[in-house]
N, C-alpha and C positions, 0 to 999 in steps of 0.2 A: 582548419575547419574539417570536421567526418563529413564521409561522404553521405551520411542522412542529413545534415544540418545542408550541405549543397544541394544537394536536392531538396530541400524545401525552399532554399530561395533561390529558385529556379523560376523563370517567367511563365513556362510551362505548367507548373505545378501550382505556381497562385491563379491562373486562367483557368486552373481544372478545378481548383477550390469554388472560385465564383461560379463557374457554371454550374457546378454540384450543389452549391449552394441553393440558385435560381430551381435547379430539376426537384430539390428535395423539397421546396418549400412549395413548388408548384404540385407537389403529387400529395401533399398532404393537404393544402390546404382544398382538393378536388376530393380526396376521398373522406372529408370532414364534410363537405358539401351533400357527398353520395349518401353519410351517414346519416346526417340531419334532416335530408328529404326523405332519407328510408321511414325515419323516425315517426315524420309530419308526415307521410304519405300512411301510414299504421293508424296515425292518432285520428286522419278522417276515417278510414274503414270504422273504426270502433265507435265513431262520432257518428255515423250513418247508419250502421246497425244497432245502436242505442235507440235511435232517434225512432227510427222504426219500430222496434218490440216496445217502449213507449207506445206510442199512436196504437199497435194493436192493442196491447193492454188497456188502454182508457177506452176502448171501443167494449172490451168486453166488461169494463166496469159502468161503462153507460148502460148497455144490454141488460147487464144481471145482478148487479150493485157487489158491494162487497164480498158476497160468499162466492160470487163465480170468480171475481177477478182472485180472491185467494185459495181457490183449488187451482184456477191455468196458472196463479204462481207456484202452486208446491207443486203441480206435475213439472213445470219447466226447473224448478229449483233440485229437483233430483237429476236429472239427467247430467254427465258427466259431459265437462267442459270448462271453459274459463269465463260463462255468463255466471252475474249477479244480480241477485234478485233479494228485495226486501220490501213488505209492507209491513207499516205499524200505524197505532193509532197514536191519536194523537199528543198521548203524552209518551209516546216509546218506544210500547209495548208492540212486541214484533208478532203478527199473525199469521205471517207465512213467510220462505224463501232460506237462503242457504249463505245467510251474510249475518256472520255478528263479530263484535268488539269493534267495530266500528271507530275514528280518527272521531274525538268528542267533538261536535258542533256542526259535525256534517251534515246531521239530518234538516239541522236548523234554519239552513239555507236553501231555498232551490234553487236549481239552475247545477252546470257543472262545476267539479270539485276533481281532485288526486287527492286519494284517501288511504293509508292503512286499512289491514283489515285480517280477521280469521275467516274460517269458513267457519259452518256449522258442523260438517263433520267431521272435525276436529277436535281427539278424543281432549278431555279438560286433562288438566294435568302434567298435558307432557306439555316438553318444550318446543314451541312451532313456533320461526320468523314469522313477524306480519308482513301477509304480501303488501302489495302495490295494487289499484287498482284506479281506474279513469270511471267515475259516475257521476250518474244524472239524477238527483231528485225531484221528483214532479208530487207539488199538492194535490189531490184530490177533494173532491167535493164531499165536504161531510168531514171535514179535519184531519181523513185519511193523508199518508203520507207511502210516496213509491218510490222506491231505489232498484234503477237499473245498471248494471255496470258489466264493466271487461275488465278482467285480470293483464296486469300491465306486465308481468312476467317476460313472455312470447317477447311485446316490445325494446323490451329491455335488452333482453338475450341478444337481439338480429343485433341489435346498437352496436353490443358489446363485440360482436362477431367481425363486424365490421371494421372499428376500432382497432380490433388488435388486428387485424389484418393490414389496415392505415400501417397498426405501427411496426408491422412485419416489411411490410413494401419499403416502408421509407426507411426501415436498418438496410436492407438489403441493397437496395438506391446508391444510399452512402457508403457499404462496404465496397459493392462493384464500384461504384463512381472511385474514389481512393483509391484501389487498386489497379485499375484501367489509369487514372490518372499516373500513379507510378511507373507504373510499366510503359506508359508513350514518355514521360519527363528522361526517365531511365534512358529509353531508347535517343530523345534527342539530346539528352546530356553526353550521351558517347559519342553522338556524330559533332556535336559543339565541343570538348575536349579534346579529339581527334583534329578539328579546324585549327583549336590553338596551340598543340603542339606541331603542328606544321606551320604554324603564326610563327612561332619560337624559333624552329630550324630557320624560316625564313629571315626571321630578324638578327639568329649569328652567322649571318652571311652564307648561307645556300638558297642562291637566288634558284635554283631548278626544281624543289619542291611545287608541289598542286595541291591544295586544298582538294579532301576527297570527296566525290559526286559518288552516292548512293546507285542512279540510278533511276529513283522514281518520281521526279519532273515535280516534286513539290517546291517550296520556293526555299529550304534549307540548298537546293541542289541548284537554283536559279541563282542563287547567292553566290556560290561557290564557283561556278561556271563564271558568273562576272568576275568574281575576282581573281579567278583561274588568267582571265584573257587579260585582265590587269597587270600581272603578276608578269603573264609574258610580254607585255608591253615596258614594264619598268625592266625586267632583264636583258631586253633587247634595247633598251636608252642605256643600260650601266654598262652595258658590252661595247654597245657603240661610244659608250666616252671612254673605256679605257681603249677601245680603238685607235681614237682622236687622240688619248695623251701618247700613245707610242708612237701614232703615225707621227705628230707632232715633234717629238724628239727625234724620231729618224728622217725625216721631209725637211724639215728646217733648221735641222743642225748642217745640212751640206750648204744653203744658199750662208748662213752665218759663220760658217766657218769659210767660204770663199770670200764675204764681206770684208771677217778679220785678216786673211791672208793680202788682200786687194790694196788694204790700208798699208798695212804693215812690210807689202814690196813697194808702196811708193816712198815711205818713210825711208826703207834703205837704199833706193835707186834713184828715185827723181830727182831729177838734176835741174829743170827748169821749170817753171811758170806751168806749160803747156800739159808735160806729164803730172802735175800735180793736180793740173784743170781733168784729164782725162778718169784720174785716179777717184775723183769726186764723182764725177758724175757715173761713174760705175758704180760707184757706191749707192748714189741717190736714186738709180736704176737698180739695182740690187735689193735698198730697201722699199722701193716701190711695190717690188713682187711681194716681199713679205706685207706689205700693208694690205696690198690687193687677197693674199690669204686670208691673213686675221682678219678683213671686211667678210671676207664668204664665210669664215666661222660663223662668226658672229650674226650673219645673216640666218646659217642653216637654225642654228641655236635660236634665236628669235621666230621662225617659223615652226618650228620641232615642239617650243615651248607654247606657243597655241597665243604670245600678246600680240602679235600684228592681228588679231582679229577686233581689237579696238578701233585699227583704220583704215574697216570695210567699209566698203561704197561702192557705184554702180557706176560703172565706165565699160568704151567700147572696145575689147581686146582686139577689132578690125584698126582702130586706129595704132594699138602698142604695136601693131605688126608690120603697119607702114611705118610709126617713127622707128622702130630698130632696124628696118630693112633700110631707111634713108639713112641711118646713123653709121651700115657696118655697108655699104653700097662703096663708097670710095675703098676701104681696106680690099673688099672684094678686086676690085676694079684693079689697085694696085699687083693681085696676085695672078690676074689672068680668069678672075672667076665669075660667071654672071649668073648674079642674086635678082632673083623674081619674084616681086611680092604679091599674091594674090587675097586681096580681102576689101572686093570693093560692096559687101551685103552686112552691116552692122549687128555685131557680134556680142551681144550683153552679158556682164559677168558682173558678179557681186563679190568684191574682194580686195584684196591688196596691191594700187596700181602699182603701187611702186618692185613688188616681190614679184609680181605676174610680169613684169618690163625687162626684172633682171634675171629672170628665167630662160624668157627667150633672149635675151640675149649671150645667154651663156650657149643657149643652143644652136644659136648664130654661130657665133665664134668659135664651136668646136666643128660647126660645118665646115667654117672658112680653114681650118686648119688642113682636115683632110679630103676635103672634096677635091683636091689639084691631082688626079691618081698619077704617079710616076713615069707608068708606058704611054701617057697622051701627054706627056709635056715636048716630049721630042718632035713630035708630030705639031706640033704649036695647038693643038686641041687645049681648050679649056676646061674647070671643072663648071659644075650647076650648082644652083642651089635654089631653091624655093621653098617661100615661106608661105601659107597659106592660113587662114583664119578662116572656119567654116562653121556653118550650127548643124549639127546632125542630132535630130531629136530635143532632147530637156538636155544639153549639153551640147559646149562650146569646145571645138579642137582648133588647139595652135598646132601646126606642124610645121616641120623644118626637115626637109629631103635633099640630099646628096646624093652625090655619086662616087663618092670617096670607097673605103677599100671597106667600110663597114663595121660591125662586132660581132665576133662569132656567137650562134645563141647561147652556148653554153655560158661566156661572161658576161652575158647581159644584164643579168641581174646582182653580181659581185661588182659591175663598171658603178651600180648605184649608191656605193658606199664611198666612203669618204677617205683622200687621198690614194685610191685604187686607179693605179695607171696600167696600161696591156704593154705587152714588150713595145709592137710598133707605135707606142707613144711617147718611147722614151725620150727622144731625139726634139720632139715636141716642148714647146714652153706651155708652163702650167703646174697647176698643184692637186690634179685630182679632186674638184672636190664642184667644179661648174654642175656633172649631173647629179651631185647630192644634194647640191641645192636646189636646183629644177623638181626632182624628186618630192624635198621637204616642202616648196612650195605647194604642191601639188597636192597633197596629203593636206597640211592645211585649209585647204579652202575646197576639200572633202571631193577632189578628184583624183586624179590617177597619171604619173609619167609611165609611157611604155616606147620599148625599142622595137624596132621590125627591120624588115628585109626591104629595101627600098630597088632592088635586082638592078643595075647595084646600087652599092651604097647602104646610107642605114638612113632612117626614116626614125624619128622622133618626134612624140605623140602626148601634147598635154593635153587631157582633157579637164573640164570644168564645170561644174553644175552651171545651168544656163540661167539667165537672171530674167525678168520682166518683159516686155515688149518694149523695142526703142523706138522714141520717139520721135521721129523724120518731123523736121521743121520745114514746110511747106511755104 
């Protein structure tokens, strides 16, 4: 296709045709109007000063009869100008005035007429157009007949003036409108072809291209800007899955390859019943951990992907806080650690009970891991932990504080990604991936997980848009 054939079918360029269209047809059909009234506003003057020199004339032919009224016409019939003037009698014959050859049948009629016409001082002979002229002939008493008239010429001329100026305007309309249209289609066909060669780079795989932003807040730049922040949202989901496949090949190639190893020393060593019972159940422990992974995938990926928003509903995040806190209270208990749950003021959230339950419980259980800090266990000191469920404003915080040894700021927001363990958590069980999920929850149901400094310890912080007024049953 030339690049004039794309430019004409450009959305731009048919929106600039209709409007040109609308402007040109608007300007002429006004200055057809301006012309027409000019016309009809002419044709009364001439209709009113007829009417008039009429009335005087039949005054002065009541007054004086015949011989006055035809000397006031041959004095008014010489004076220069565009009046006409004619008296005849009754069979024709002209007795005074500055009008002859006359449109045949004019005189025949009275009342008004547009007539042909010469003048009289018009040598015979040569060749002279017939004007135009708007007259009135009035009977007179006595079979006399009077013609007064205006030369339509002047009329004609302004018409004409107008007219071609109509049709100067509306060339000129159409050239600037056309041209103005090119020149803005021109200009957003480059900022549009510019879009889709960065469409192109983007689609053979260079996710880090931007759509260019102009700069000046019209909505080619609104557009772009959205799918600017689109752009970086699908590169940061393709990052984060090839993440997930590498971390996945390096995180759980060590638990399957101990799996395989576990099998494969009981098959050459175990000698009785018991070691082959122990050899099992390591196993079935072993793949429990990987199950328990592949459920948090699978979870993050279900929240990340936006379909647990199908089974939203309004439940009291004060009560997910007391069952997880009675759920994880015995393991607590077991380790030397006491879990306090604070949410006795009902806490309304509109969301997914089940993903908002295994949030915090993921954020339990990374309490429970390292809230025991190592210099108080000699001392038989315990660790802490509380859970609290509060409304602060138009938003619902679950929190979960420790006193464990914390995350430094600087990984606080690297601990958010998925299979990201810190040295001292090596030793720990686990797959990195409890605050990714917390995280995607979070983000889902259009709040925010945050880390803090809990002095000591680390303080973790979901907030939640807040839902309705709860309904206390009385």
């Amino acid at each position: 296709m030339t690049a004039l054939g794309k430019l004409f079918r450009t959305t731009t360029f048919k929106l600039t045709l209709v409007y040109l269209t609308v402007f040109a047809l608007f300007a002429a059909f006004l200055l057809g109007y301006f012309a027409l009234n000019t016309r009809r506003l002419i044709t009364e003057q001439i209709t009113d000063t007829v009417n008039a020199e009429i009335t005087g004339l039949s005054e002065q032919y009541r007054q004086g009869g015949i011989r006055r009224l035809v000397i006031v016409v041959d004095e008014r019939a010489r004076r220069p100008g565009s009046s006409l003037y004619l008296v005849t009698t009754f069979s024709g014959e002209a007795l005074a005035g500055n009008v002859t050859a006359l449109q045949p049948g004019t005189l025949d009629t009275p009342g008004w007429a547009e007539s042909s016409y010469r003048r009289l001082d018009e040598a015979e002979g040569k060749d002279h157009p017939d004007h135009h002229a708007l007259v009135r002939v009035f009977q007179l008493p006595g079979g006399f007949r009077m013609l007064v008239g205006r030369d339509l010429d002047e009329r004609e001329r302004l018409y004409h003036i107008v007219l071609d100026a109509g049709r100067w305007s509306v060339a000129i309309v159409i050239i600037l409108g056309l041209a103005g249209g090119l020149f803005v289609t021109r200009r957003v066909l480059r900022r549009v072809d510019a879009m889709t060669e960065t469409s192109r780079s983007i689609m053979a795989g260079d996710l880090g291209e931007r759509l260019p932003v102009a700069g000046t807040g019209d909505e080619l730049d609104r557009l772009a800007i959205n799918l600017n922040l689109m752009l970086e949202r699908i590169e940061a989901l393709m990052l984060g899955l090839k993440e997930v496949s590498d971390n996945i090949a390096h995180d759980l190639k060590t638990p399957l390859t101990r799996l395989r190893n576990r099998t494969e020393q009981a098959l050459r060593t175990a000698g009785s019943e018991a070691e082959y019972r122990a050899a099992l159940e390591g196993t079935i422990e072993e793949s429990d951990g990987l199950i328990r992974t592949f459920n948090a995938l699978l979870m993050i990926a279900r929240a990340e992907s936006g379909q647990a928003r199908d089974d939203m509903v309004e439940f009291d995040a004060a009560e997910i806080a007391n069952d997880v806190g009675e759920l994880y209270e015995p393991l607590a208990d077991q380790k030397g650690i006491v879990l306090t749950v604070d949410a006795g003021a009902p806490a309304l959230v509109k969301g997914n009970r089940e993903l908002v339950s295994q949030a915090l419980a993921n954020l339990v259980d990374n309490a429970i891991k390292y809230a025991e800090p190592r210099d108080r266990v000699a001392s038989g000191a315990s660790g802490e932990i509380l859970v609290r469920a509060v409304n602060e404003g138009d938003r619902v915080l679950l929190i979960v504080a420790d006193n464990g040894p914390g995350i430094p700021e600087a990984d606080r927001a690297r601990v958010l990604e998925r299979f990201v363990r810190l040295e001292q958590s090596r030793s720990q069980p686990g797959s990195g991936l409890g605050l990714s999920l917390a995280a995607a929850v979070a983000r889902l149901h259009g709040g925010e997980l945050t880390l803090a400094d809990n002095e000591p310890g680390l303080k973790t912080i979901i907030a939640l848009p807040r839902g309705g007024p709860v309904q206390i049953a009385g």
